[in-house]
FIZA-721411 format. One record per atom (N, C-alpha, C): x, y, z. Coordinates in steps of 0.2 Angstrom, whole numbers, padded with zeros to 4 digits, always signed. Layout:
<atoms>
XYZ;...
</atoms>
This chain:
<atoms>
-0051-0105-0049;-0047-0100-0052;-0043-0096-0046;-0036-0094-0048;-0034-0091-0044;-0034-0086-0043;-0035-0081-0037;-0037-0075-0038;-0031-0072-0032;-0026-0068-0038;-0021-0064-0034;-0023-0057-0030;-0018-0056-0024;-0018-0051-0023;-0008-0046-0022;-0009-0041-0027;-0003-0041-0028;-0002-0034-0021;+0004-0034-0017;+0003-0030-0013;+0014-0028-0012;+0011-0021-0014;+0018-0018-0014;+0020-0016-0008;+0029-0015-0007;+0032-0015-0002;+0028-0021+0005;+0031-0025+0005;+0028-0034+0009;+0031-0037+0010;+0038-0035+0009;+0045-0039+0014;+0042-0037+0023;+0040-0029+0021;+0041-0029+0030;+0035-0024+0033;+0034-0023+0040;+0029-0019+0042;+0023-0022+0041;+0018-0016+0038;+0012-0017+0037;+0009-0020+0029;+0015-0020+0028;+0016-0026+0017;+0016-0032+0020;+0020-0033+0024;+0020-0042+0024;+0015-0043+0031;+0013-0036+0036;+0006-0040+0040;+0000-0042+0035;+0000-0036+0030;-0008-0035+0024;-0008-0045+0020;+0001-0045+0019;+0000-0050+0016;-0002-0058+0019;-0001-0057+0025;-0003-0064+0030;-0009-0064+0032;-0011-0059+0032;-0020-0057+0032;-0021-0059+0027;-0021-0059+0021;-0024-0061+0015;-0025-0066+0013;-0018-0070+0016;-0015-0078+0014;-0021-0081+0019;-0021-0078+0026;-0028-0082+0031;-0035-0082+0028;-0036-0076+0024;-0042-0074+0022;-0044-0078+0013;-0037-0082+0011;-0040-0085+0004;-0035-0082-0002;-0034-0078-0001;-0031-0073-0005;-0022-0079-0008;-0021-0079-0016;-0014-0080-0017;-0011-0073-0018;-0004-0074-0016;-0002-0068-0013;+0006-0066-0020;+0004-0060-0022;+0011-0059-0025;+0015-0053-0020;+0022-0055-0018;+0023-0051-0014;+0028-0046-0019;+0029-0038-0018;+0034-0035-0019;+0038-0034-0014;+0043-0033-0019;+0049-0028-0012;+0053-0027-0017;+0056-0020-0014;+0061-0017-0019;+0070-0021-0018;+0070-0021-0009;+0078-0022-0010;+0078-0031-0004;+0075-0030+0000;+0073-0037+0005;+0070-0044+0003;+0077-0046-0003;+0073-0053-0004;+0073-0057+0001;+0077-0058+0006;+0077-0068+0010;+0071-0062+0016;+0069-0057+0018;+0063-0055+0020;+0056-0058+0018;+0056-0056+0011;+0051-0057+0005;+0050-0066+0005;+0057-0068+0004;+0057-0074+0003;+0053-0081+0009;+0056-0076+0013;+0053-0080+0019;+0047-0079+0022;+0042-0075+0022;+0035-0072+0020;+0032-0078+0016;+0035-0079+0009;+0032-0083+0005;+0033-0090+0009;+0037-0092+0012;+0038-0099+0014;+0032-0101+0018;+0031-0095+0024;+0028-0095+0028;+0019-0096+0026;+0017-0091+0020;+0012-0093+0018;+0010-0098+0015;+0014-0101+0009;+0015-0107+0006;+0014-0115+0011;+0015-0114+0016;+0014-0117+0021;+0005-0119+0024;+0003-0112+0022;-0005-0111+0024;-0008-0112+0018;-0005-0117+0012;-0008-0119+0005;-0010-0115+0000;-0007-0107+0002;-0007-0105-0002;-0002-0102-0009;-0003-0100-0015;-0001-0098-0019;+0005-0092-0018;+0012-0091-0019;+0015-0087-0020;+0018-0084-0026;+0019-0078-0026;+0027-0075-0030;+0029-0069-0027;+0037-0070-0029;+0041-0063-0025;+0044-0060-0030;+0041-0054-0031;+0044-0048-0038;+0048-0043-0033;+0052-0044-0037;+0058-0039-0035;+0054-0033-0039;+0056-0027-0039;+0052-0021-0041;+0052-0015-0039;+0058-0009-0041;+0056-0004-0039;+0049+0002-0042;+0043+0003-0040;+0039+0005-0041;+0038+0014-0045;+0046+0014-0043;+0046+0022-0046;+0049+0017-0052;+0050+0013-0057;+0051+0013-0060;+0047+0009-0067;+0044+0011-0073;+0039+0012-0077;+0043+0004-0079;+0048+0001-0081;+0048-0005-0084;+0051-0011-0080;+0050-0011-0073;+0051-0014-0068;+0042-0017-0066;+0040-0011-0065;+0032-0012-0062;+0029-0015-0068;+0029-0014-0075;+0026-0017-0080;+0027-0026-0079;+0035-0025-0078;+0037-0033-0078;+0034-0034-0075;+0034-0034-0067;+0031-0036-0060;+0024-0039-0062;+0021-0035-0064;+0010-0038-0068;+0013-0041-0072;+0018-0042-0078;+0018-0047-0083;+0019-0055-0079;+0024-0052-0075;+0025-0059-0070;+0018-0063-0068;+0015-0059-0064;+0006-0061-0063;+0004-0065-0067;+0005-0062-0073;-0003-0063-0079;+0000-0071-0082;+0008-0071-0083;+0012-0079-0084;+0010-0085-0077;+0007-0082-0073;+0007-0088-0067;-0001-0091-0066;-0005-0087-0071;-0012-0090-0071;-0014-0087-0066;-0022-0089-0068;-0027-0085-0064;-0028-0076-0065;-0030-0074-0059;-0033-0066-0060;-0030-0062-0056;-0028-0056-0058;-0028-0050-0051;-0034-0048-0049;-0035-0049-0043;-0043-0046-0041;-0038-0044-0035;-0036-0040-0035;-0033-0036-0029;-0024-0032-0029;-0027-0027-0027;-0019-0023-0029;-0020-0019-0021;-0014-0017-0016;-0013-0014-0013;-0007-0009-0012;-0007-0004-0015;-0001+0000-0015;+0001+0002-0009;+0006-0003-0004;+0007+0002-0001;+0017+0003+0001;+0019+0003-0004;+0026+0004-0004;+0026+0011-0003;+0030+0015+0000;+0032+0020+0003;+0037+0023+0006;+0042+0029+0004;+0046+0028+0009;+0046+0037+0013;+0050+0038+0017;+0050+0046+0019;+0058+0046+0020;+0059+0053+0023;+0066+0056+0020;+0066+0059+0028;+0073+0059+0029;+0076+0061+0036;+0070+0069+0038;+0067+0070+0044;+0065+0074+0048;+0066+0081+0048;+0064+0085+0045;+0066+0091+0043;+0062+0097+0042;+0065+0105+0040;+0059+0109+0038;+0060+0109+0032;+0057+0112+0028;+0055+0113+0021;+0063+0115+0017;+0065+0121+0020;+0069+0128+0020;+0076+0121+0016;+0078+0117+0021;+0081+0112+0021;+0081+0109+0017;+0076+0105+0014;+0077+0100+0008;+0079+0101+0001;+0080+0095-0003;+0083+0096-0009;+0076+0095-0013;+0081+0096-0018;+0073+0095-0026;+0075+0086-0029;+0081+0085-0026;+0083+0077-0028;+0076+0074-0023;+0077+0075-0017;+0072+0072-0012;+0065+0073-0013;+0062+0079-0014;+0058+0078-0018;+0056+0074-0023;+0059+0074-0028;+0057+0069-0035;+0057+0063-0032;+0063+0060-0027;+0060+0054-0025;+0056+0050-0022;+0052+0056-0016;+0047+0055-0013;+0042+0056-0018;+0041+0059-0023;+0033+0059-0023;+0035+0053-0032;+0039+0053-0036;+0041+0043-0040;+0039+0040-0037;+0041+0036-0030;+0037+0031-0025;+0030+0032-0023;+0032+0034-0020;+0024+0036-0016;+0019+0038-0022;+0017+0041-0024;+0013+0044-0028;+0014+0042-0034;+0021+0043-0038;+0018+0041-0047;+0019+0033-0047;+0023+0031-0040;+0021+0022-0042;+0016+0019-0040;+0013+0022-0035;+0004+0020-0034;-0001+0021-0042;+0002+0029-0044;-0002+0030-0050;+0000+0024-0058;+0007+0022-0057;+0008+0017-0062;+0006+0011-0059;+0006+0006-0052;+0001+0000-0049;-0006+0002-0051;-0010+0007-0052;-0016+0004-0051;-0019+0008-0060;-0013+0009-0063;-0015+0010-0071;-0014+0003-0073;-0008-0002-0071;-0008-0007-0074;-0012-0014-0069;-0014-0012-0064;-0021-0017-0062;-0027-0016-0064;-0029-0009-0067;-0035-0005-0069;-0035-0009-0075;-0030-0011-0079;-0030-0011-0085;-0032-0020-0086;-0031-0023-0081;-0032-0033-0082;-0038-0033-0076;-0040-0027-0073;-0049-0029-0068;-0053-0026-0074;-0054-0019-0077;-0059-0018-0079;-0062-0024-0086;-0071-0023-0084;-0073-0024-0085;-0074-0023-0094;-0072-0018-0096;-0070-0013-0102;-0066-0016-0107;-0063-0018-0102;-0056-0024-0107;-0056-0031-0105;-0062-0032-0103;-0062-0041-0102;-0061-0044-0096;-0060-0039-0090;-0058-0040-0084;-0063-0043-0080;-0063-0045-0075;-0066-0046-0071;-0068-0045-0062;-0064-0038-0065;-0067-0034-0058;-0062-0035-0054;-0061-0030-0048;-0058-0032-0043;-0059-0025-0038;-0052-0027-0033;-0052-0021-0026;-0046-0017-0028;-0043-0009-0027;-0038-0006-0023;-0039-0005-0018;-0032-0004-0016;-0032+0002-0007;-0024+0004-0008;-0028+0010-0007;-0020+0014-0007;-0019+0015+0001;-0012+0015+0002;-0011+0017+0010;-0008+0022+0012;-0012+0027+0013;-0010+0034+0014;-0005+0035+0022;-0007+0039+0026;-0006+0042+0031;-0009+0048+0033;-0010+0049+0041;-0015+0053+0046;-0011+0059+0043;-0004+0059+0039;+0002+0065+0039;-0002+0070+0033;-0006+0066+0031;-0010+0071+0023;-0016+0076+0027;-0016+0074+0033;-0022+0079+0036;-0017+0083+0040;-0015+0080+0045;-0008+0085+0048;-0004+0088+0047;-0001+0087+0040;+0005+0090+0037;+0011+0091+0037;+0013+0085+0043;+0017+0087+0046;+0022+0091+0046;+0020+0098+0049;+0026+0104+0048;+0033+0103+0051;+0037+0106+0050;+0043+0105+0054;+0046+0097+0055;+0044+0093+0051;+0046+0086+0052;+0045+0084+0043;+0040+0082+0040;+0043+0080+0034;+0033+0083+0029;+0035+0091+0028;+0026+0090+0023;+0030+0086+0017;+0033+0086+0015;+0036+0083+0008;+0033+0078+0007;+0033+0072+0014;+0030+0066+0014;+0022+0069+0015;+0019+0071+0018;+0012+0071+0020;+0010+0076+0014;+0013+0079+0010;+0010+0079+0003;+0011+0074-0001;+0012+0069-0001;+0014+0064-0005;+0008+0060-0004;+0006+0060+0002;+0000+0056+0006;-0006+0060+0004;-0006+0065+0004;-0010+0070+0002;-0013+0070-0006;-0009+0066-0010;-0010+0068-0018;-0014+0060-0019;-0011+0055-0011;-0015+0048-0014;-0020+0047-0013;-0021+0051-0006;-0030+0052-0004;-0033+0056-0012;-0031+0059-0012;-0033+0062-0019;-0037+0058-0026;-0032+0054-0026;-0031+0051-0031;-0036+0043-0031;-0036+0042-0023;-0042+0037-0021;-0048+0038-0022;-0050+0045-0020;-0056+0048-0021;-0059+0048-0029;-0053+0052-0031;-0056+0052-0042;-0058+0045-0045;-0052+0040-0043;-0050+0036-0048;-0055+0031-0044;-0058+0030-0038;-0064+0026-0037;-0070+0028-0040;-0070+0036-0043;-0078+0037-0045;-0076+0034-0053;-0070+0036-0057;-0067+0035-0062;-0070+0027-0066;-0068+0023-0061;-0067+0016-0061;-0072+0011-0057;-0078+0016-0053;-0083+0009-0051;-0087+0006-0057;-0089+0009-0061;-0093+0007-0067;-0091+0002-0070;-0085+0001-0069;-0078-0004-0072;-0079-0011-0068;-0083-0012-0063;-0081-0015-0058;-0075-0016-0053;-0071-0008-0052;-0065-0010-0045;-0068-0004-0042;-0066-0008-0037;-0068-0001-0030;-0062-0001-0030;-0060+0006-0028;-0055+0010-0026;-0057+0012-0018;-0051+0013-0013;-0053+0012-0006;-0047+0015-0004;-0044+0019+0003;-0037+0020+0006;-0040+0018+0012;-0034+0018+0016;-0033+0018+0023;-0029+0023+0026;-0029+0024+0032;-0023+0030+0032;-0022+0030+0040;-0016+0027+0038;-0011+0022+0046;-0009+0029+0051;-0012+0028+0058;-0006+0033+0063;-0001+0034+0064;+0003+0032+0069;+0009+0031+0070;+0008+0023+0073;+0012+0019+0069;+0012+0012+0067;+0019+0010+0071;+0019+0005+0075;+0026+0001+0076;+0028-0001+0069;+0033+0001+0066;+0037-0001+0059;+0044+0002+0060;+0047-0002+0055;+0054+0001+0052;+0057+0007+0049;+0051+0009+0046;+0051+0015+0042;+0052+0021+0045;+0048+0022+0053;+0054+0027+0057;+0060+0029+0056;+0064+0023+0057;+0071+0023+0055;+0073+0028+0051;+0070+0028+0044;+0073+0031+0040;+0071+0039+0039;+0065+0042+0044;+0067+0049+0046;+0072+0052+0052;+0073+0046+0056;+0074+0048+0062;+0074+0050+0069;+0067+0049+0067;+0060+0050+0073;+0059+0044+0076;+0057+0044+0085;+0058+0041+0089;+0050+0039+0088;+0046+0033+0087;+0039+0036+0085;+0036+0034+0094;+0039+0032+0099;+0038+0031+0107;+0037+0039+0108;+0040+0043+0105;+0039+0050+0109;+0032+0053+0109;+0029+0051+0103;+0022+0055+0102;+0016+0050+0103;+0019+0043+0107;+0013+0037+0110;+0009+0042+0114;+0010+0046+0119;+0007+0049+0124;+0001+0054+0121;+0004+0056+0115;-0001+0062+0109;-0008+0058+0108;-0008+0053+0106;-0012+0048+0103;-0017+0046+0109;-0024+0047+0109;-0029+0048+0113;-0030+0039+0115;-0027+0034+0113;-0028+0027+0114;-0021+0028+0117;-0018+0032+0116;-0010+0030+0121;-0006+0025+0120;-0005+0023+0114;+0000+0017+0113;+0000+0019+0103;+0006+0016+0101;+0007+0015+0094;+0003+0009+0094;-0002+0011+0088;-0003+0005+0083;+0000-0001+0081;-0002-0006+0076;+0002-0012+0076;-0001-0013+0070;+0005-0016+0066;+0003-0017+0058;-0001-0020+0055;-0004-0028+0060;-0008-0030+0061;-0015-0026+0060;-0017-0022+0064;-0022-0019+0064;-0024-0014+0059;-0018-0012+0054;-0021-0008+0049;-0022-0012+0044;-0016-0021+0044;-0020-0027+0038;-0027-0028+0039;-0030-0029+0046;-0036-0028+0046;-0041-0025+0042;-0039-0019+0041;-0043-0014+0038;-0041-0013+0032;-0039-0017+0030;-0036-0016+0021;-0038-0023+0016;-0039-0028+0022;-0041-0035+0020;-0049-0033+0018;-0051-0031+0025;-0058-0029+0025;-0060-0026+0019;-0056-0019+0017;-0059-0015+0011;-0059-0020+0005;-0054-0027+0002;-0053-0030-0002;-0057-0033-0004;-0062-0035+0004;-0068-0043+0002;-0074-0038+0000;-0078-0042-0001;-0085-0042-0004;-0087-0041+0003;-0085-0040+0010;-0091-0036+0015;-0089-0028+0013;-0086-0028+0009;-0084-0019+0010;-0087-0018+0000;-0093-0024-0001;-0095-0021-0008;-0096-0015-0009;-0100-0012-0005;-0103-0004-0006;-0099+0000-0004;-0094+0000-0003;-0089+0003-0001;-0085+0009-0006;-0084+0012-0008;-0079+0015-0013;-0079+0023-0014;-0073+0025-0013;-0070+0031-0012;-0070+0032-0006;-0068+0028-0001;-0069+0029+0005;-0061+0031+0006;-0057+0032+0014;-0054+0033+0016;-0053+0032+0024;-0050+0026+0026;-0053+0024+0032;-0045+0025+0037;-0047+0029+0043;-0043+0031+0046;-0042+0027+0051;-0036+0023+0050;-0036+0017+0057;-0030+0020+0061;-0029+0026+0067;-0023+0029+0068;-0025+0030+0077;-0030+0028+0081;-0029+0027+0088;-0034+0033+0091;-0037+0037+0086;-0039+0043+0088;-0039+0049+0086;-0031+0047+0083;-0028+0056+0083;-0027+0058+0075;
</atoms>
């Protein structure tokens, strides 16, 4: 049977390293992306080639009848979701508090936050146990920003991050009975694109980071493939910090 792993935002960065790791590791892989189809599309080629199973759901996550479709999509392709990885995310240009808007607000925490909590209401709802399911893995992907806060650069986002750790924590004790572990990871400063869209050089703060060099998005699929297999069984409500030290 086939046993999917659906993983948000996987056109690029750490979504489409999580998704090559999973594809090496057995996993058919359903990729989202919001706006980067021939990204997405070409991810799936490359997997596809490693025999295994794809799909490319287009999908904004802040949105309640797009994210339904995306799992309906799944459930028409056969087989099971036995894996949800939420980690579509975005941030807002680098700033103080005093500065922002209540528009940018509501955006940030739609994504981040109510569309992790709409992904794992509607994989909660086809793993559990309760309704016929057959068990599976979360991991949400947080960031080090939820313990940092980052003042003066962007708390808007690191509360954002903050309310997922939260949410990892409840919704694993919520949900292990059911058979799904719940798990996060929470990425340091990552070579990604996502920089881009606060602003921030992320080479300036390699020197802060006690390993002295940025991360690689690679090494946080690592730890997220990990949370999803059966070596990370006993594992749940964890939060695993893969950020170089700092």
């Amino acid at each position: 049977m086939t046993n999917w792993v659906l993983i948000t935002g996987s056109s690029r960065g750490i979504g489409a390293a999580t998704a090559w790791r999973c594809a090496e590791a057995g996993w058919d892989v359903a990729l989202n992306y919001a706006r980067d189809a021939a990204s997405a599309q070409a991810l799936a080629a490359r997997i596809q080639a490693l025999g295994r199973r794809t799909l490319s759901l287009q999908a904004d996550v802040a949105d309640d009848a797009q994210v339904a479709a995306m799992f309906e999509q799944i459930d028409r392709a056969g087989g099971r979701l036995a894996g949800l990885v939420n980690n579509a995310g975005i941030v807002a240009p680098a700033g103080r508090l005093e500065g922002m808007s209540t528009d940018r607000w509501r955006r940030l925490f739609d994504v981040n936050v109510i569309g992790t909590l709409r992904c794992c209401q509607q994989a909660a709802r086809r793993m559990s146990h309760q309704r016929g399911g057959s068990g599976g893995a979360i991991v949400n992907v947080s960031s080090r920003a939820a313990e940092f806060g980052s003042g003066g650069i962007y708390v808007d986002y690191a509360a954002t991050k903050g309310a997922v750790d939260t949410l990892t924590k409840g919704l694993a004790r919520e949900l292990i009975a059911e058979g799904i572990r719940v798990n996060g990871v929470r990425p340091g400063v990552i070579e990604t694109e996502i920089h881009a869209d606060s602003g921030l050089d992320p080479q300036s703060v390699a020197a802060t980071i006690p390993i002295q060099r940025l991360g690689r998005p690679e090494e946080i699929a690592e730890a997220i493939v990990w949370l999803l297999s059966d070596a990370a069984s006993y594992t749940v409500g964890a939060i695993l910090d893969v950020a170089g030290g700092r």
